[in-house]
N, C-alpha and C positions, 0 to 999 in steps of 0.2 A: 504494500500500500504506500503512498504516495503523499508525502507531509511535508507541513513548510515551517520553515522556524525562524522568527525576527531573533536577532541573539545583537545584545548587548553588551561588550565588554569594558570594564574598567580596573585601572589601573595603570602602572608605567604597560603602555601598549603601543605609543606611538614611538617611530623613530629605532624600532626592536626588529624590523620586518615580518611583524606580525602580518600583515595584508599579505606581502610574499608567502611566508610558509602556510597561510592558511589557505591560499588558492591551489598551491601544491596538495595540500592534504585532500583539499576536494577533488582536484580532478585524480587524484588515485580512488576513491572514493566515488567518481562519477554523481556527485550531486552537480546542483547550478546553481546559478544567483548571482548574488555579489558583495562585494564586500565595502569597505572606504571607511578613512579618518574623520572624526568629527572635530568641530573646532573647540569641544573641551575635554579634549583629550582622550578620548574614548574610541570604539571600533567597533562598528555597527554593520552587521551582515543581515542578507538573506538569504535562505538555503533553502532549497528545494532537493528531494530525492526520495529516496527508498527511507522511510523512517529509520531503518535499523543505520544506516550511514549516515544521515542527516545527524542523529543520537551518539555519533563517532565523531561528529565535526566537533560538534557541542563539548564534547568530554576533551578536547585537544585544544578545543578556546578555554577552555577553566586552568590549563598548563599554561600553552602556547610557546612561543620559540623560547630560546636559551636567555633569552636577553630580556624576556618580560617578566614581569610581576604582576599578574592577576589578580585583584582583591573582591572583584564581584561580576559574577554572570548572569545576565537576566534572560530569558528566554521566552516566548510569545510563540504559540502553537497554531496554526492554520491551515485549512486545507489548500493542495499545491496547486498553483494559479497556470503550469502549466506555460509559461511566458516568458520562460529561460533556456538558451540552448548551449550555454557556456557558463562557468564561473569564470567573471572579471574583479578585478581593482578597477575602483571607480574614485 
């Protein structure tokens, strides 16, 4: 089945290649969507795919690359809209 997830990350996130490693992580993954920095610091994706990997990305954003520190993940669950045919950095 077929889910979509708004994920919000906070923490030092920017500036770590969080956006980099976590497009890599999706397209091993084969979800879509996209991802991009916000202007207070944070790292705001959408994801679409197979819930059981979309539930993969989610758990790799609560890590994230080597150079991040995590302190909060929020997540928003919806049905997949279907309207992605790539994961980009935006």
């Amino acid at each position: 089945m077929h889910a979509r997830a708004h994920v919000l990350v906070k923490g030092q996130v920017q500036g770590v290649f969080f956006r980099a490693s976590m497009q890599r992580e999706a397209r091993k993954r084969q979800v879509v969507g996209w991802v991009r920095n916000l202007s207070d610091g944070c790292v705001e994706a959408v994801v679409e795919g197979e819930r059981e990997q979309v539930v993969k990305i989610i758990e790799y954003c609560r890590k994230g690359p080597s150079l991040a520190e995590v302190t909060e993940v929020k997540v928003t669950w919806g049905d997949a809209s279907g309207c992605y045919k790539t994961f980009r950095v935006v």
